[in-house]
C-alpha positions as a printed Julia matrix, in Angstrom:
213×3 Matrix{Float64}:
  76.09  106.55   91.58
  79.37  106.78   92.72
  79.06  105.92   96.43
  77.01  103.35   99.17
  76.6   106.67  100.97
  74.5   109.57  101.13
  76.73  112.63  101.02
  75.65  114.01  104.22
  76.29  110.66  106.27
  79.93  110.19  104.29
  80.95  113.81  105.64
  79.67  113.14  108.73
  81.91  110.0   109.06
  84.67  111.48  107.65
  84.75  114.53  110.54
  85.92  111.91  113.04
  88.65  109.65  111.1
  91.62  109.54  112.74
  94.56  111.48  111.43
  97.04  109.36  109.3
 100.8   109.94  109.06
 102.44  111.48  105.84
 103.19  108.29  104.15
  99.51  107.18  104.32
  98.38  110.67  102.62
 100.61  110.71  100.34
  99.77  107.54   99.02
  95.7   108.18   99.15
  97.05  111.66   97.36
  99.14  109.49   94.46
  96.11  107.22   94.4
  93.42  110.17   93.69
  95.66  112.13   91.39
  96.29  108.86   89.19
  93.01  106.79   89.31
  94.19  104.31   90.93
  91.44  102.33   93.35
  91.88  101.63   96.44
  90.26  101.0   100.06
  88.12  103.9   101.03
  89.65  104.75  104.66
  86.72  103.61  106.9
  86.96   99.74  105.15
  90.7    99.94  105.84
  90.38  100.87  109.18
  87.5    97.95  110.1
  90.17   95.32  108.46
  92.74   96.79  110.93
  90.57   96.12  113.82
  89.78   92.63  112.71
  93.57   92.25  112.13
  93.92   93.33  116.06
  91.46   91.14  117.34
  92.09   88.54  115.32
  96.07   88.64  115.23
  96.97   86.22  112.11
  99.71   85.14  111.69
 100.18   84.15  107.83
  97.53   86.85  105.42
  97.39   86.38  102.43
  96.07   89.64   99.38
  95.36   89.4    96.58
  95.32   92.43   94.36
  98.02   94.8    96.03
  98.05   98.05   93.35
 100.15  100.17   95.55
  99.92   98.22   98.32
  98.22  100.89  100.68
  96.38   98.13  102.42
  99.29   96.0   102.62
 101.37   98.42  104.88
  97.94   99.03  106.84
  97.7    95.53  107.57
 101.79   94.53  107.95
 101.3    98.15  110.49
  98.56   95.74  112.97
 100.61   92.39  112.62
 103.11   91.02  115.05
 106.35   91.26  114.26
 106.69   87.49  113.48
 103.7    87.4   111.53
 103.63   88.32  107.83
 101.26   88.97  104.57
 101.57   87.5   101.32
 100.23   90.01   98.45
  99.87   89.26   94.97
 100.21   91.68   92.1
 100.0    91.12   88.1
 101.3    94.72   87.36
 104.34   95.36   86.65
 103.78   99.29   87.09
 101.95   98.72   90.24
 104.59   96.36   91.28
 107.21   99.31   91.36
 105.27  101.44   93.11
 104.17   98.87   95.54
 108.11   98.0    96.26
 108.91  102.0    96.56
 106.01  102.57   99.23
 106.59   98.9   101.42
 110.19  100.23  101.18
 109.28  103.4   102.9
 107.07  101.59  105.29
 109.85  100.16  107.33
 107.59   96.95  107.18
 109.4    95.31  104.12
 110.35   92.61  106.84
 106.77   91.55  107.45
 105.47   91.75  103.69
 106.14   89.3   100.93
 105.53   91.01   97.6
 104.99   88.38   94.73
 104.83   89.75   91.01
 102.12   87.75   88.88
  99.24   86.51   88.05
  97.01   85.12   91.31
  94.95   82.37   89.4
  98.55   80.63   88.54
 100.12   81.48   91.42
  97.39   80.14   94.18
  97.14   76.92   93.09
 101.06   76.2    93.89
 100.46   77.26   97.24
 101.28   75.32   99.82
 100.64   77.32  102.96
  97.36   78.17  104.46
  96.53   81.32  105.93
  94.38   82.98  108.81
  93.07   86.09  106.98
  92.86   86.26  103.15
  91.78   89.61  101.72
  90.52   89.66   98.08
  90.92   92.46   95.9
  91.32   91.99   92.21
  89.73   91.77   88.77
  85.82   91.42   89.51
  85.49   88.68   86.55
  88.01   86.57   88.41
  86.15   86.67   92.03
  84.84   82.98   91.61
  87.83   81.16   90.47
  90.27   83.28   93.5
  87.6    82.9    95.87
  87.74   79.13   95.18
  91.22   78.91   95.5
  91.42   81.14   98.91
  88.7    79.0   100.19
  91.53   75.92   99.71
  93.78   78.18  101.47
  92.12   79.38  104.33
  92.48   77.99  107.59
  89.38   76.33  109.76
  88.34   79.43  111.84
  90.39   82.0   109.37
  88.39   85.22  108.31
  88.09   85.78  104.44
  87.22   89.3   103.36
  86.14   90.63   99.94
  86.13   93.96   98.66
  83.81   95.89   95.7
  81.08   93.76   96.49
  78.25   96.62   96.51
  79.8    97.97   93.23
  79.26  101.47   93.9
  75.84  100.84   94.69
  75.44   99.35   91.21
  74.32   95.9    92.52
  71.34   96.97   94.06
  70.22   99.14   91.54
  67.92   98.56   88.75
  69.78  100.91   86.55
  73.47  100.43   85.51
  75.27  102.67   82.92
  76.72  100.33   80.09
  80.41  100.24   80.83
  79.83   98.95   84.5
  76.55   96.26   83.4
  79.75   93.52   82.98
  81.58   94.25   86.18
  77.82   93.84   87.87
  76.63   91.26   86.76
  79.8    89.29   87.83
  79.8    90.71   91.58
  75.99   89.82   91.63
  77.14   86.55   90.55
  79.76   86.1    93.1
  77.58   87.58   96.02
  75.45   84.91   95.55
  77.81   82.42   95.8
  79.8    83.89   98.51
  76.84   84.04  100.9
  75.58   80.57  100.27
  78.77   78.71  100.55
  78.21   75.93  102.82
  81.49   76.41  104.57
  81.23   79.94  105.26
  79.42   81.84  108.01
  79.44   84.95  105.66
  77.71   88.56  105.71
  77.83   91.61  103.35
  78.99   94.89  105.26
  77.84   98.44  103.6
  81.37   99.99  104.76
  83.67  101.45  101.61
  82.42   99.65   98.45
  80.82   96.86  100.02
  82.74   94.37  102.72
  82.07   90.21  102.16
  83.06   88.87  105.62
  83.14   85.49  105.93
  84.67   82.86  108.8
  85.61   79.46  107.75
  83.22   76.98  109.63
């Protein structure tokens, strides 16, 4: 199980994405070519409308790998507003820095190099849209942190959490029973958090939304 989608329906989605510019390709080409996850392009594209309607003005990521999603998002924000994206490797760090570099949005994107659960707690700014991203064992502890961070009315938005399908299935191939277990886990919690009006999406992997009551 490798999708949320039947093949037909994912094909027929896919014939009316919008055409991206070279910089977005090539990254979702470097991405394929070196197994490195990102957001599938129809989940990118609904956080870039809520970005639009919504127009933050502090986000905050955590988990930035290349940072595809960060130029995506820096792309919809104002030009005084700004994201905050956290990274703990140093390889993905480099690459992020070469592709926000080619952006031309380096102005609007603070890239921080380390490790989110140390880093969040010394916080001291909140934000209006938080977008988590990162290890799957580490959801609870960064969601409980964000939660700290996120402003009253601020959207909060959670990727992975249909697990390639895995979480509603009764049968999980060893090496991803872990990783399941600990979304299940989370999803749980994330939709009966008393101070969240939250929902799980079936776009890309899985969407939590959630806005801070």
């Amino acid at each position: 199980m490798k999708n949320i989608l039947f093949p037909a329906q994912k094909r027929y989605l896919e014939s009316y994405r919008k055409k991206e510019d070279k910089l977005i390709l090539e990254m979702e080409e470097f991405a394929d070519e070196n197994s490195i996850p990102i957001l599938e392009w129809h989940a990118i594209e609904f956080i870039e409308k809520l970005i639009l309607i919504n127009r933050p003005k502090r986000v905050l990521e955590i988990g930035t790998a290349i940072a595809y999603s960060t130029i995506r998002i820096a792309r919809c924000l104002a030009k005084s507003a700004s994201i905050y994206t956290i990274e703990k490797s140093k390889d993905n760090i480099e690459l992020a820095a070469k592709y926000i570099n080619k952006s031309g949005e380096s102005k609007k994107i603070k890239l921080i190099h380390g490790n989110a659960l140390n880093i969040l707690p010394q916080m001291d700014k909140k934000f209006d849209f938080i977008f988590l991203d990162a290890d799957k064992q580490d959801y609870k502890r960064l969601f409980d942190y964000s939660m700290l961070l996120l402003k009253k009315g601020g959207i909060i938005i959670v990727d992975n959490v249909l697990w390639h399908g895995y979480t509603a299935s009764a049968n999980v191939p060893a090496k991803y029973k872990t990783s399941t277990r600990h979304i299940r886990d989370f999803n749980k919690i994330f939709i009966l958090q008393q101070n969240l009006d939250s929902m799980i999406l079936p776009i890309g992997d899985g969407l939590g939304f959630g806005i801070k009551k």
